[in-house]
C-alpha positions in Angstrom: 0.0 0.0 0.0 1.1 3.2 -0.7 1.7 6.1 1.4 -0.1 9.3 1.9 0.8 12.2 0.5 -0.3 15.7 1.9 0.6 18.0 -1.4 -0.9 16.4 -4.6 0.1 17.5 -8.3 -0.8 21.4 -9.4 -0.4 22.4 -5.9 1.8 25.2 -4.7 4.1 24.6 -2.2 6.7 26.8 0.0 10.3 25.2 0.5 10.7 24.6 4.3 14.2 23.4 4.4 17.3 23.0 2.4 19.2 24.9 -0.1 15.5 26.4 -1.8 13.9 27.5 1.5 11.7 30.2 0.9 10.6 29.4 -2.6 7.2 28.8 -4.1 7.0 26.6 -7.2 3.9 24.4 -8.7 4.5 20.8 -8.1 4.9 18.7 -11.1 4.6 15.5 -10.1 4.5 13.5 -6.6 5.6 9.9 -5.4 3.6 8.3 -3.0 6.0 5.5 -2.3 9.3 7.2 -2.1 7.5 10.6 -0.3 8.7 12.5 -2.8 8.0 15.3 -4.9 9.1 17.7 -7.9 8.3 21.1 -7.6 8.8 23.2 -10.7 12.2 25.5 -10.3 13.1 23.9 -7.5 16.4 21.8 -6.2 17.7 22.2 -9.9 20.2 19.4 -10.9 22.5 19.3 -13.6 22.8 16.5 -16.0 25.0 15.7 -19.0 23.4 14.4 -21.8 25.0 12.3 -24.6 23.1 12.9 -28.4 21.3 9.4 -28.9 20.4 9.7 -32.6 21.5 11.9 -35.5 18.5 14.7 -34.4 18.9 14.7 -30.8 21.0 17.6 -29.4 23.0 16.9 -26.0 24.9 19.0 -23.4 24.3 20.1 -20.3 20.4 19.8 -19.1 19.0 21.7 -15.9 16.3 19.8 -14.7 14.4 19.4 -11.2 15.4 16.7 -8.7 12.8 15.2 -6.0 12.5 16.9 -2.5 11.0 15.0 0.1 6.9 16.2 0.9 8.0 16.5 4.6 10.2 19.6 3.7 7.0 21.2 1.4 4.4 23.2 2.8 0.8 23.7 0.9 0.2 27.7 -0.4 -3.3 28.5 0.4 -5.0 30.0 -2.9 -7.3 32.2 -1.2 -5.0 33.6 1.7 -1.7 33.2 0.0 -0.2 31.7 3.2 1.4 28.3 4.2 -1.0 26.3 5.6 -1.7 22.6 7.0 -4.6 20.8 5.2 -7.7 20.1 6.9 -9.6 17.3 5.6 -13.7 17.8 6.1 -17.1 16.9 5.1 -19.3 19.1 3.6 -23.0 18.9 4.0 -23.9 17.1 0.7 -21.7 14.5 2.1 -18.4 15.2 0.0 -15.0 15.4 1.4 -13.0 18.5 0.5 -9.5 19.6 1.3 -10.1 23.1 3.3 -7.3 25.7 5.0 -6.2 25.9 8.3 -5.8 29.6 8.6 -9.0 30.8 6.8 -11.3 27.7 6.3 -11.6 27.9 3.0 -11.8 25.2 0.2 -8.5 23.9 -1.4 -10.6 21.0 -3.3 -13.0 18.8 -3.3 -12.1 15.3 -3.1 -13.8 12.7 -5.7 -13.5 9.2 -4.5 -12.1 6.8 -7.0 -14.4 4.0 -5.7 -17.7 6.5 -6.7 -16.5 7.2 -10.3 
């Protein structure tokens, strides 16, 4: 089973620790099993790339590495802070990810089991 992950993909996220701490980026993709994540412009690595066919340019590639979710904090939309993630139900029944600081909702949460 995999694990949960607070910050899913599209979200923004602050940088909590480590040699980004204070950014803001979107995340780009999240792994549930490893707790990591990729935030865009963040914890930029640099990789050399070898040409594989007669079209393909290499050299040297920036691209993002995985940060660990524990280290990410969720931007609030609404507020614009950094908030924890409060997960409640509204009164139709659905669940919806809401803010901490001013109760507003992140998302609704669809259940994979209901579609």
């Amino acid at each position: 089973m995999a694990n949960k992950v607070h910050i899913k993909k599209e979200d923004t996220v602050l940088v909590l620790s480590g040699k980004d701490k204070g950014k803001k980026g979107k995340v780009l993709s999240v792994n549930p099993s490893t707790n990591q994540v990729i935030v865009e412009g963040v914890n930029m690595a640099t990789k050399h790339k070898k040409p594989r066919s007669n079209y393909q340019q290499g050299g040297i590639i920036h691209q993002e590495a995985p940060v660990d979710s524990s280290n990410l904090m969720l931007v609030c939309d609404k507020c614009g802070k950094p908030t924890k993630v409060a997960k409640t139900i509204l009164e139709n029944g659905e669940k919806a990810r809401t803010c901490k600081k001013c109760d507003e909702i992140i998302e609704i949460v669809i259940n994979k089991k209901d579609v």
